[in-house]
N, C-alpha and C positions, 0 to 999 in steps of 0.2 A: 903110584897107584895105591901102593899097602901103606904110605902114609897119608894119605886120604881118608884110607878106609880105617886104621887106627884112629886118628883125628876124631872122626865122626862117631868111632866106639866110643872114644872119652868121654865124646859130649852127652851121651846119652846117658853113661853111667854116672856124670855128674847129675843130669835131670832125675834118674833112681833115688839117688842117694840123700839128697833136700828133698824129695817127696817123702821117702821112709822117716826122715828128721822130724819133716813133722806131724809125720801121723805118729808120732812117737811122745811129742806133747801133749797132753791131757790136759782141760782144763779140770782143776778145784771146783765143784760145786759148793753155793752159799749154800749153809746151816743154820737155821732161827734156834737163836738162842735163848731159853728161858727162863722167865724173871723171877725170880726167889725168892725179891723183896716182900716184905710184909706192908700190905695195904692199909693204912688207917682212913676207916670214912668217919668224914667228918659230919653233924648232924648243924640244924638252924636251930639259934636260941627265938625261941616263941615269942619271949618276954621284948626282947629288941624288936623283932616283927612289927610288934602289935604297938609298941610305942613308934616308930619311925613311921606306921600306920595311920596314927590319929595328930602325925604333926603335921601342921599346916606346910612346914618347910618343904616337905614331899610331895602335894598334893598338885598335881599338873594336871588337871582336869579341867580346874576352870568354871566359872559362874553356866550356868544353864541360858541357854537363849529364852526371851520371854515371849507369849503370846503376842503377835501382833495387834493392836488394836482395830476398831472399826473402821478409823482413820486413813490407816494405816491401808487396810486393806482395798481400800476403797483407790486411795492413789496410785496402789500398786497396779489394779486394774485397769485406772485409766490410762496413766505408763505403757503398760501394756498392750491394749487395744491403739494407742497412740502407732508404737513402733509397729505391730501387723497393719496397718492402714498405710502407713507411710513406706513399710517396705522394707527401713534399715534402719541402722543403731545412730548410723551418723545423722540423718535428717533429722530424727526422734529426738536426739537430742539437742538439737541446733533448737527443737519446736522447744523443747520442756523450760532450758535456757532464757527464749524467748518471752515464753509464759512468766515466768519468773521475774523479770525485766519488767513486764507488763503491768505485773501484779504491784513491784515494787514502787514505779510510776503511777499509777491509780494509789497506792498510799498514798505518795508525797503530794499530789493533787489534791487528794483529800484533806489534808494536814495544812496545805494551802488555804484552802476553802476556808476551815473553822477556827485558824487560827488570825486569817485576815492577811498574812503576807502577803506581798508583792515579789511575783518570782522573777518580773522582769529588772527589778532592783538587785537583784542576785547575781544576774550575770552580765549585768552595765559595765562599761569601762567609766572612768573616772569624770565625773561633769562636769566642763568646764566653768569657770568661777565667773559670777555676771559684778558687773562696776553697779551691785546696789547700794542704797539705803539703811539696808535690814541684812543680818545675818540669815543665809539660805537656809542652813540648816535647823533654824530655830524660828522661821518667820513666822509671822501673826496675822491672820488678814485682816483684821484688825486693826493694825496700825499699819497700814499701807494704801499709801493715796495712788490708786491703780490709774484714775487717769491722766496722772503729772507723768508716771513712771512709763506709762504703753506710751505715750509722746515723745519720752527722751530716747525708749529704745526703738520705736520706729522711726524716728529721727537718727538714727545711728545703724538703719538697716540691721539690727540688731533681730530680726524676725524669730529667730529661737527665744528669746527671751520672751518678748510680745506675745509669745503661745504661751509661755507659763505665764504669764500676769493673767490672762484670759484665761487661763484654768483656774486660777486662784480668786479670780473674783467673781466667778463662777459660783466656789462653794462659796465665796461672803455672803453669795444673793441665796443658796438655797439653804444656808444656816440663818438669813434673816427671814426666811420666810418657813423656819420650822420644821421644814422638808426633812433635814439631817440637822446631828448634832455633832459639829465641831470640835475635832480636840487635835493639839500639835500631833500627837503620837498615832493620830489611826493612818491608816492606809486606802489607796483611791476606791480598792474593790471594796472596802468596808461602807463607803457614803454609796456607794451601784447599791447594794442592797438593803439600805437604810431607805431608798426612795420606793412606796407603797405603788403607787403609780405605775402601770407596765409598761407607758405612752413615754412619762417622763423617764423611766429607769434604760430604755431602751439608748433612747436620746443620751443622757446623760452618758452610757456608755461608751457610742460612739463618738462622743465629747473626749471623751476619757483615754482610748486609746489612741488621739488624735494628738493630746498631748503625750502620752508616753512613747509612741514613736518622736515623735521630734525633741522631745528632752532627751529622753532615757537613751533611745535609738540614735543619736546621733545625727537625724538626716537634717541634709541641710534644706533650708525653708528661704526660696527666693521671694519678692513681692508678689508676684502671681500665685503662689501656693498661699501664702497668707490672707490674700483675701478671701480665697475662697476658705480657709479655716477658720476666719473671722466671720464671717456670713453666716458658719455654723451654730456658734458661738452666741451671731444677734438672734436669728430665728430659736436658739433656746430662752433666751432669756424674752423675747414675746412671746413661748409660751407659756413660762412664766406665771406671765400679766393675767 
């Protein structure tokens, strides 16, 4: 029992003894130390300022935005009022796109118009080459005896063919009779609006695009579609007469 209770002394005055230890440690408080050194301030030379000032090389400002014009503001507006009607950015824009598209198409129609092209010759595929007489590209109507040539190719079923000799002898009769004035280089729309006549210019057009479907367009023209293109053909040319 007294070494029990000795034991138990020990332990206690070992617990004393590491508590006094270290309350017995003190910490060192930090000291700010004070700086002695001598300051030099330093000042800005004016002279460098005022040149680095007026160099272009520094100058990150940048041109000024300009007024907009009347133009200008006027598209801006319609923009504008476009995208609150329609509701969002994306529609408004599909629209403005569109416009654009629109406007660029009514050019090239226009361009069409006054320059006389043929836009269906633009985007033709290649025409197949006929067993004539006469160079295609450079014929003369002229010198072409239309009805030796419409007997060999309607004799040959050849009905594509047969529609361009009957367009072509078409204009021989309306350049013999003064109507239009024939040249290798013009274009079909250019003799449409050579003819004064709104009875005959009507007519003649739908002559006109009767051949450029079946040359230009490719479609094929059995003997039943032929007579009836060629019936067109005689009823222009009695009116004519």
């Amino acid at each position: 029992m007294l070494k029990q209770l000795f034991a138990f002394l020990l332990v206690i005055y070992c617990f004393l003894l590491c508590d006094t230890a270290f309350a017995a440690v003190k910490k060192t408080p930090a000291r700010l130390q004070k700086d002695s050194s001598t300051v030099v301030v330093k000042g800005f030379n004016d002279k460098a300022l005022n040149k680095y000032h007026s160099s272009e090389s520094f100058n990150y400002e940048g041109p000024g935005l300009s007024e907009p014009s009347a133009w200008d503001r006027f598209w801006a507006w319609f923009w504008n009022t476009l995208f609150r009607k329609v509701g969002g950015p994306v529609i408004g824009n599909i629209l403005k796109y569109g416009f654009v598209a629109l406007a660029i198409g009514l050019l090239v129609f226009i361009i069409f118009k006054l320059t006389g092209m043929d836009g269906m010759r633009l985007w033709q595929g290649q025409v197949r080459k006929a067993n004539l007489a006469y160079t295609e590209s450079l014929e003369n109507i002229h010198e072409i005896d239309f009805d030796t040539e419409l007997e060999k190719a309607i004799a040959l079923h050849n009905y594509r063919l047969a529609v361009r000799l009957l367009y072509l002898k078409c204009l021989k009769q309306l350049n013999d009779e003064e109507l239009i004035r024939w040249q290798i280089d013009k274009t079909n729309s250019i003799y449409v609006y050579e003819l004064n006549d709104p009875s005959l210019r009507q007519a003649f057009l739908l002559l006109t695009r009767q051949f450029e479907y079946v040359w230009y367009g490719g479609f094929t023209v059995d003997g039943d579609a032929f007579k009836s293109i060629n019936q067109l053909f005689q009823n222009f040319k009695k009116q004519l007469a």
